[in-house]
N, C-alpha and C positions, 0 to 999 in steps of 0.2 A: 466083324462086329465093331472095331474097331474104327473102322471105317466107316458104319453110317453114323455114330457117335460123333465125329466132325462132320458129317455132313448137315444132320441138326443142328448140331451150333452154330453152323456157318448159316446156315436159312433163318434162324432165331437173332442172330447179329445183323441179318438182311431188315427182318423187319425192325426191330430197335433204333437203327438206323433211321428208317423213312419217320418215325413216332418222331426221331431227338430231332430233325430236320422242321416237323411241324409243331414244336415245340409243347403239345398235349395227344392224349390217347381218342382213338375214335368214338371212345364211351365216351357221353358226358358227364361229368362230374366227378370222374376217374382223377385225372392229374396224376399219372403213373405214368413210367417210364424204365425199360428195360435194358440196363449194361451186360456188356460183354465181359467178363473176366476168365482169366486163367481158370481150367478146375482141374485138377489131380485126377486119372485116369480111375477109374470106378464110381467116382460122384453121381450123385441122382441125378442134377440139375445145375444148370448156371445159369438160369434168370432168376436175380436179385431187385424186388423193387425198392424204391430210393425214394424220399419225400419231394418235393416240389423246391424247386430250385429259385433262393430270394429273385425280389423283382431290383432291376440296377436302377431305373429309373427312378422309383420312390425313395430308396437307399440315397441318391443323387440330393433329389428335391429336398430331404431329410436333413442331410450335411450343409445344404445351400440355408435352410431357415436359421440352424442351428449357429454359422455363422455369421449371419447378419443381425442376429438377436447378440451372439457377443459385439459383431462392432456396435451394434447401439448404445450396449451396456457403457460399453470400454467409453464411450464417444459424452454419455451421459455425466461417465463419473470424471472425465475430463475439466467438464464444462462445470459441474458441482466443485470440483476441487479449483478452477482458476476463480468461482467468484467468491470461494472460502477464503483465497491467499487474499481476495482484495480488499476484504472486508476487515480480514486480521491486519492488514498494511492504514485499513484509515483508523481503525483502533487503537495500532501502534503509534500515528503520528499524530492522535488526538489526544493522548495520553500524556505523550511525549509534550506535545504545548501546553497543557494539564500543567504538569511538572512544570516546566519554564514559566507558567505565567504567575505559578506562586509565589514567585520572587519577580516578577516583574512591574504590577503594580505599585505605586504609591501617588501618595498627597504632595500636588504643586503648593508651589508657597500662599497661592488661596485658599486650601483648605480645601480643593475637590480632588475629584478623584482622575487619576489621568497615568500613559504608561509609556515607556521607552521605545523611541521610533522601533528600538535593533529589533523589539519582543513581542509577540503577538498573546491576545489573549486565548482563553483556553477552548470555547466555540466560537471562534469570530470575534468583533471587536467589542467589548465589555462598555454598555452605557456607563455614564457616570454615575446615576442611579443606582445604588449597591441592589435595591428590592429587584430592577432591570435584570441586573445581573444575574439574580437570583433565579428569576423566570425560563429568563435563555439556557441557562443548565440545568434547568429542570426541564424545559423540552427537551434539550440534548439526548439527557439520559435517557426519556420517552421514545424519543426515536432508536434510542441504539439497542432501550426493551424488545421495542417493536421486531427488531431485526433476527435479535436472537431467538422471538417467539417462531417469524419467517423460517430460521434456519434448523427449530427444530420442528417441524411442520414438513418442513424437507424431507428430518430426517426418519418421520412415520410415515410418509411417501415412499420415501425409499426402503423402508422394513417391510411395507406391503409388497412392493413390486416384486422382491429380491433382491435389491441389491444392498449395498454395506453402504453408512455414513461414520464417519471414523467417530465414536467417541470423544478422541483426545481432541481434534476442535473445537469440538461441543464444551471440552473441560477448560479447555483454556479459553476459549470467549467467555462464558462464564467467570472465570478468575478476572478477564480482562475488566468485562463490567462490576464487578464485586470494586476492585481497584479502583474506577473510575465514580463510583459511589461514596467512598472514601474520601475522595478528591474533591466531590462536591461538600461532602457533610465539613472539610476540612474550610473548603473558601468559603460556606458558609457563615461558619463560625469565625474567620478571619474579617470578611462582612461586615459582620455583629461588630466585632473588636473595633474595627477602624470608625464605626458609624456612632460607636458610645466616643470614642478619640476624640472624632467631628465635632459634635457638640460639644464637650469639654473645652474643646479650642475655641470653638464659637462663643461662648458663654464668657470666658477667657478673655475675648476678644472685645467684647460688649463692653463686660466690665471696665475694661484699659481705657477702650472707646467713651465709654460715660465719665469716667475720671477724665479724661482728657478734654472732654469738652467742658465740665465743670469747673474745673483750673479756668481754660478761656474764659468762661462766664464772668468766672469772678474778678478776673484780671481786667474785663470789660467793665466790670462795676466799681471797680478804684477808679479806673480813668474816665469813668463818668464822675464820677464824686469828686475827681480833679485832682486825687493825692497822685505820686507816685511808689505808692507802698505807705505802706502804716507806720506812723511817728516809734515807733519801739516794737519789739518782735512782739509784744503782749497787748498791744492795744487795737484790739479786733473786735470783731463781735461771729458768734455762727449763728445763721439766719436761719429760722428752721419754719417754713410757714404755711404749710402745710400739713392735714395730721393725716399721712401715707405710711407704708414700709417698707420706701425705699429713701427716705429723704432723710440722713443723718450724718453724724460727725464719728471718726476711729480717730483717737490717741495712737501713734508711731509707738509710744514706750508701753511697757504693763507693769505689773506690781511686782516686788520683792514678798519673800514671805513675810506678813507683818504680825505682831500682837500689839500695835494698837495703831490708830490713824486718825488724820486730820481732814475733813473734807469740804471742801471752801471754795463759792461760785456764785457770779453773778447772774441773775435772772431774770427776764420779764416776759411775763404770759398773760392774755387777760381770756384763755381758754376754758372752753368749759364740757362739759359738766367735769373737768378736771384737768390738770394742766400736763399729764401723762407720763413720760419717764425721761428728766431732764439727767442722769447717770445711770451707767450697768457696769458691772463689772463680773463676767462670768471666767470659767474656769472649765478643764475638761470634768464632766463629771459631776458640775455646781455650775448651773448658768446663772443661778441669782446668789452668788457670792457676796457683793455689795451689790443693792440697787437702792434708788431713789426715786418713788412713783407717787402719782396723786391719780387715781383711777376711778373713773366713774363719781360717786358720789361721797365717797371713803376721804379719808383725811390724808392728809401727806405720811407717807408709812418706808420706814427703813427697814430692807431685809437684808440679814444678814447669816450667811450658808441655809436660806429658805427660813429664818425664824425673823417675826416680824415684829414692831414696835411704828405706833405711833405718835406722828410727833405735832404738837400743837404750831403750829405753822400755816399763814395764810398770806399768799402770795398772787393770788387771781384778780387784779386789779389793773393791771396791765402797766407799773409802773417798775422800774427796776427795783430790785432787791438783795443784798449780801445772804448767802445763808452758809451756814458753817455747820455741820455734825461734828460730833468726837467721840470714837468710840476704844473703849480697851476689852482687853480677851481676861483678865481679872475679872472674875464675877459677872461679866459682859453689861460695864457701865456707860453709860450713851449720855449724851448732851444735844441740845439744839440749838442752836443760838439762827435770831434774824433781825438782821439790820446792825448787828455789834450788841443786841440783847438776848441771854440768856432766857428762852421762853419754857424750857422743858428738860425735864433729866429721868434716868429711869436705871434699872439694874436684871440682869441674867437675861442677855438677849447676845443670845448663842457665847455662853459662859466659855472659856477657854475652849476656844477655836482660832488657830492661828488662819490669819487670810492666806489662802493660799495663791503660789507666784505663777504668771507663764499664762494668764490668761486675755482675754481683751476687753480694753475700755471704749463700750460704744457713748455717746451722746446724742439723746434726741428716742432712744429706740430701747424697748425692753428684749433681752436675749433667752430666747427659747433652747436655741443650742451654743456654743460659744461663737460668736462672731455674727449670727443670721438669725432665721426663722422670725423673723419679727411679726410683730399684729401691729395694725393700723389705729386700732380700735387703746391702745399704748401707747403712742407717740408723741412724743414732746411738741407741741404748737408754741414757736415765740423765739429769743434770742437769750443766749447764753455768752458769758465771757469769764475769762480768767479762771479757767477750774483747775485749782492747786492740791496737790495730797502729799500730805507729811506723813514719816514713818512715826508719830507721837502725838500728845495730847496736848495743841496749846493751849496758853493762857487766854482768860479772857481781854485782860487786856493786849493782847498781839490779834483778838478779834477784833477786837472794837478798835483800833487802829487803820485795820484794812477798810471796814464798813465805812468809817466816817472820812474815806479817803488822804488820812495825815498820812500813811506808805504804805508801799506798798512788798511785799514777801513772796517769793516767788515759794513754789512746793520741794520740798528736798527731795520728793520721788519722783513727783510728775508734778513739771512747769507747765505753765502755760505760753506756748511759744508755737508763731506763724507756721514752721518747720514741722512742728509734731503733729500736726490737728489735720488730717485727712476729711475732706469734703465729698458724701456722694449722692447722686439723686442731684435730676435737675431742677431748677428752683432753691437749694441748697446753697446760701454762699458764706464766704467769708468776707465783711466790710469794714471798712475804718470804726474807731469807738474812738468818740471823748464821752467816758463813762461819766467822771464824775459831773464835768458841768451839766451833761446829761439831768442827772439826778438833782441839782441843785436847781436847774429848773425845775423839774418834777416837784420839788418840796415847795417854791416859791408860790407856782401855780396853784 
């Protein structure tokens, strides 16, 4: 029994054999296959069938895709990561001349704009045009939007496909541009700064330039007139013949604090409909401290800290005239005198009010703010000389002495001298005076 018991297995291992050689069963659709194994002596049976044994070639082709999708991967984020380092490398060194060109610009001794060979600007070379400038980094930054929009565009391309874009470059381009926004808002405003400077200096410039050429002017008009300077530092005239607002005379010196003053000047205007504001004296805080206007059709009118008094005085004839104010901060009593005569007097015109010091004395021009704003439509039209101011009330007789030319008194606060009397506006001079003979024709005729 024993014995045909191997002799079946051996016939059954026969056939299994010729099955495993032809690698499927004669059925089709079977895909079975029968092993030999050991069986313990009493077993029913020892054909076991067995599932279907993997295919090597698909398993092959499997591993072959699987690797070439990692080199692409690997090859992709390569090629991603060298143009991330490049892009962080022109941002670092655009940043970096960012930085160095904020100290590198400045103003040649003309007044533009211009930068050191060693130092480049912060996109390229910086017009001199600050608005230029402005432009170009504002493209800048456009373009470097652009790039970061580029790069994260990338990095939802690569969230779709599978693959990773590192955050942290994203965070730090981001910071990089944030920084270089900064940078722009920064030279902007530096910009702004230097471009309010420019005109300042320009303005500055003008001004020195218009004084300079007026000095000439008038230096050209002695030496036509044949003098070489005026017989005495007082014996001048300021020409003023134009009614503009730029054409006037500054006093060098200003006023002490006073409570009372003397105010005394020769005049001739044959302007009209008024002869406009032949003294100002403003203050910070009080541009019409002392003035002395004839405006429009209004009479000749003294203000003093803005409170007004008019004075019976008529000097639009176009021949010279002495006129003299005197005013005290007692009850605020005023006088007029013209010609060495008493014409007018009056009381509480701006009553104890000390004149205040530290302000400036224009000629020719009424002060809107201290020193400027002038109106045209205010302007002194005609020639002025000798305008003296004492810290007191003179006599009439020390008026009537200067008028009728027997001497002359210079002012204990402000003289009248070549030195103090600044000229600006061209057509504005300063020219020789023989006052009195002057006048002594004038009366003859």
């Amino acid at each position: 029994m024993l014995f045909l018991l191997r002799l079946l297995c051996f016939y059954a291992l026969g056939l299994g054999y010729g099955k495993l050689v032809r690698g499927q069963d004669d059925t089709p659709g079977t895909g079975t296959r029968l092993l030999c194994r050991v069986i313990p002596v009493g077993a029913d049976t020892c054909l076991v069938p067995v599932g279907p044994e993997p295919n090597a070639a698909a398993q092959e082709e499997e591993l072959r895709n699987t690797v070439m999708q990692l080199r692409e991967t690997i090859l992709q984020q390569k090629e991603n990561i060298v143009n991330q380092l490049g892009t962080i490398n022109e941002l670092t060194a655009k940043l970096s001349l960012c930085e160095s060109a904020s100290d590198g610009g400045k103003y040649d001794n003309g007044g533009s704009w211009s930068k050191s060979k060693d130092n480049q600007n912060t996109m390229g070379d910086l017009p001199r045009d600050p608005n230029d400038t402005i432009d170009n980094l504002g493209k800048t930054m456009q373009s470097l939007k652009d790039r970061l929009e580029n790069l994260e565009q990338q990095q939802q391309r690569a969230n779709t496909s599978g693959t990773s874009f590192p955050s942290e470059l994203r965070d730090m381009l981001q910071s990089r541009l944030g920084d270089l926004e900064k940078q722009l808002l920064s030279k902007v405003n530096n910009l702004e700064e230097e471009k309010s400077l420019l005109y300042n200096e320009t303005a500055a410039h003008r001004q020195k330039t218009e004084s300079t050429l007026n000095s000439l002017l008038t230096r050209i008009n002695e030496l036509e007139k044949g003098g070489g300077g005026f017989k005495s530092p007082e014996q001048f005239k300021l020409v003023l013949p134009l009614r503009t607002n730029y054409l006037y005379g500054r006093m060098t010196k200003s006023l002490p604090e006073m409570y009372a003053f003397t105010l005394c000047m020769w005049l001739r205007s044959s302007a009209g409909p008024g002869i406009g504001t032949p003294f100002s004296y403003g203050v910070p805080g009080q541009a019409n401290e002392i003035v002395l206007i004839e405006w429009g059709n209004n009479p000749i009118e003294l203000l003093i800290n803005d409170k007004v008094a008019q004075l019976p005085l008529a000097v639009r004839d176009g021949r010279w005239h002495h006129i003299c104010i005197t005013w005290t901060t007692r009850d605020g009593l005023w006088e007029a005198y013209q010609d060495g005569q008493r014409l007018g007097a009056g009381d509480n015109l701006a009553p104890w009010h000390p004149i205040k010091p530290g302000g400036a004395i224009i000629l020719g021009q009424e002060q809107d703010i201290v020193g400027g704003r002038f109106d045209a439509t205010q302007a002194f039209v005609g020639e002025l000389s000798q305008v003296n101011i004492w810290d007191n009330v003179l006599k009439p007789a020390d008026i009537l002495t200067m008028a009728n030319c027997s001497s002359y008194t210079p002012g204990n606060v402000v003289s009248w001298l070549d030195s103090d009397v600044e000229v600006f506006g061209g057509g504005a001079a300063k020219l020789p005076l023989e006052l009195c003979q002057d006048r002594l024709s004038e009366t003859e005729s």
